[in-house]
C-alpha positions as CSV (number, residue, x, y, z in Angstrom):
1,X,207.1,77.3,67.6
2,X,206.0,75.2,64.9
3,X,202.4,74.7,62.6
4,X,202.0,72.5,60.0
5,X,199.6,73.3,57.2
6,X,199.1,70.5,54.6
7,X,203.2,70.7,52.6
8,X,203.7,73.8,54.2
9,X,205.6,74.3,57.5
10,X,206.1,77.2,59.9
11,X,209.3,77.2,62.3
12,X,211.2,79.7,64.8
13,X,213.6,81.3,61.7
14,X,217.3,79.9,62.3
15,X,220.6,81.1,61.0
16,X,220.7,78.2,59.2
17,X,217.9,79.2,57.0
18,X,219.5,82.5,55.5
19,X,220.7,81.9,52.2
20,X,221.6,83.3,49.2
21,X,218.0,83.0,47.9
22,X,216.7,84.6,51.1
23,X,219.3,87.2,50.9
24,X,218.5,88.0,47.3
25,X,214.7,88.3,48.1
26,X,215.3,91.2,50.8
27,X,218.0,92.6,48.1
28,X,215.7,92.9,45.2
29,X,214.2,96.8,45.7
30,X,212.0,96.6,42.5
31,X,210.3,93.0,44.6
32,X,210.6,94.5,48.4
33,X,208.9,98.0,46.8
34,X,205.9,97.8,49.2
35,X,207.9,96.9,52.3
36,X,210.3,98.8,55.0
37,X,213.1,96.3,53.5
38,X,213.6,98.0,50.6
39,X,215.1,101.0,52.6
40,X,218.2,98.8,53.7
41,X,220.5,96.5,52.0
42,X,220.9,92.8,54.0
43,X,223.5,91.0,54.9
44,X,223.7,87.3,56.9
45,X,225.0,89.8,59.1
46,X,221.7,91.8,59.4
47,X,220.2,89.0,59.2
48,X,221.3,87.5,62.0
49,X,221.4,90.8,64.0
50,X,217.3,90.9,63.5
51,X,216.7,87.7,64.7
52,X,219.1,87.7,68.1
53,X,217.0,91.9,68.2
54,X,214.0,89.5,68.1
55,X,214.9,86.4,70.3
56,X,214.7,89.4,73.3
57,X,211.1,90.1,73.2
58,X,207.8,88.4,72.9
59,X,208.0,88.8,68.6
60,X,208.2,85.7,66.4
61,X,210.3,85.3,63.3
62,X,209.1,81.8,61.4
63,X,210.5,80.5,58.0
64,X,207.6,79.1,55.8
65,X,208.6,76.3,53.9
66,X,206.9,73.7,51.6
67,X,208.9,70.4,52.4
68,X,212.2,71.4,53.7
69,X,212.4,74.8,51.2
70,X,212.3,78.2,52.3
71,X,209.9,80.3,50.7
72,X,208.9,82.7,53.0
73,X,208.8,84.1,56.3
74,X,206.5,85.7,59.0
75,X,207.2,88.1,61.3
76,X,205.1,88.5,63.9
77,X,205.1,91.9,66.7
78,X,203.3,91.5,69.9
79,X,201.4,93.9,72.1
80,X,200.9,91.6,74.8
81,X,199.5,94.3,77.2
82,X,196.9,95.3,75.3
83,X,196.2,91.8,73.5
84,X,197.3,92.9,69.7
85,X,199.4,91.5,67.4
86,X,200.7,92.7,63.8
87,X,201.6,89.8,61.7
88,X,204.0,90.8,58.3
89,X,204.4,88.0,55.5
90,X,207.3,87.5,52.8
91,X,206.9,85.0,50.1
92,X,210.0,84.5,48.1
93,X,210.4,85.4,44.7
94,X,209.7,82.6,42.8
95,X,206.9,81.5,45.1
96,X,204.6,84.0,44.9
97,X,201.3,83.5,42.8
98,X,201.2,80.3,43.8
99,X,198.7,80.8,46.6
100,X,201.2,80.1,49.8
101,X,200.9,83.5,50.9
102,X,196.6,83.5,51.7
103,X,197.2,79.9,53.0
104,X,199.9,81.3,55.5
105,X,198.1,84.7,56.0
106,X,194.8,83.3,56.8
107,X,195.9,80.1,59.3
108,X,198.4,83.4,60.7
109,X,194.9,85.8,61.2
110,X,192.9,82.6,62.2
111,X,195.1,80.2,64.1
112,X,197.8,81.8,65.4
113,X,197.1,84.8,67.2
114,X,194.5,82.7,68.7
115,X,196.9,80.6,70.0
116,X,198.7,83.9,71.2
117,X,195.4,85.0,73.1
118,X,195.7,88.2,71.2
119,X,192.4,89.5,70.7
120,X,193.0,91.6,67.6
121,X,195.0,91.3,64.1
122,X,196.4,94.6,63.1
123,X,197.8,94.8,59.7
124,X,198.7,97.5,57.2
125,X,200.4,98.5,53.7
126,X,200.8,101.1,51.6
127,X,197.3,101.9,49.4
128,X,198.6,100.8,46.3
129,X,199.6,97.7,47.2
130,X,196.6,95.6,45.7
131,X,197.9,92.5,46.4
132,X,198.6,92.7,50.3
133,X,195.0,94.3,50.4
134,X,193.4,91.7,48.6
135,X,195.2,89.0,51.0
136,X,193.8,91.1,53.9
137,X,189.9,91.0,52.6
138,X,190.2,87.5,51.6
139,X,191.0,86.3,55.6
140,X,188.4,88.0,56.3
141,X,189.8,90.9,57.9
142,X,188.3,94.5,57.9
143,X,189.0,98.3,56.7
144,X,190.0,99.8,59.4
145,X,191.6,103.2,58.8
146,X,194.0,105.3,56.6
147,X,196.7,106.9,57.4
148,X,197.8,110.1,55.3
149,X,200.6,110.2,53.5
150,X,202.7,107.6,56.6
151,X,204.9,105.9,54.3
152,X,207.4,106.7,51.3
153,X,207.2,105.0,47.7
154,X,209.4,106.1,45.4
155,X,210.6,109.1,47.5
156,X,206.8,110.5,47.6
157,X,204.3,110.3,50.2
158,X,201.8,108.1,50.0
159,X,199.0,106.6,52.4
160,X,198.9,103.2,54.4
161,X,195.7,101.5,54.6
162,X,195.7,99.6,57.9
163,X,193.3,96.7,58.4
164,X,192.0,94.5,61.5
165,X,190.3,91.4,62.4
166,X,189.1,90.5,66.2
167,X,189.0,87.1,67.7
């Protein structure tokens, strides 16, 4: 799989792409504090492991890089019976705040799972992650629901917002 957008580029994630920087990005607990990642510590190893996990199902694992640097990745889990996928984004320390992520986002929300005939976007975060919601309003996708006290931040419960948008 492969999409260009202007400088930015969006490839099947290869073992070549894990580096150090990569590496440090999933490493960095304070940084992943929103995400699942922060639970686990990574290795090229894990790394690896994720992607041949991924390579045996209908889920897509792309780098996002501008030129021929990584800065980011998707992950993207299908629901191909009942036409719905769930799209997560990474931008790299370093990278963030520089807009790559609502370019990526939106051509993911937009372009992508059109191409993937999935008929809804299903996304979600944890409510006080203002930055991930902002993204989602901004593609233009929609409230859809909370769920009470679903995730963990900082050992205490707190609630994930989840959000939608239908081709």
């Amino acid at each position: 799989m492969y999409y260009q957008i202007s400088d930015i580029a969006l490839e099947d994630f290869k073992v070549e792409d894990i580096n150090q920087d990569y590496l440090s990005w999933l490493n960095d607990k304070e940084y992943m504090r929103f995400s699942r990642q922060s639970l686990f510590d990574h290795s090229k190893v894990s790394v690896v492991k994720y992607i041949n996990d991924l390579s045996n199902t209908n889920n897509i694992f792309l780098s996002i890089k501008k030129n021929t640097t990584l800065i980011g990745t998707v992950t993207i889990y299908i629901d191909s019976d009942y036409q719905v996928c769930s799209p997560g984004i990474l931008i790299g320390k370093g990278f963030a705040k520089f807009g790559y992520g609502g370019i990526v986002w939106r051509y993911v929300v937009e372009n992508i799972s059109k191409d993937l005939k999935m008929r809804k976007v299903s996304a979600g975060t944890m409510i006080n992650n203002y930055a991930m919601i902002k993204l989602f309003e901004k593609s233009g996708m929609e409230f859809e629901a909370t769920l009470d006290k679903a995730a963990l931040f900082g050992g205490a419960p707190i609630n994930l917002v989840l959000y939608r948008y239908f081709n």
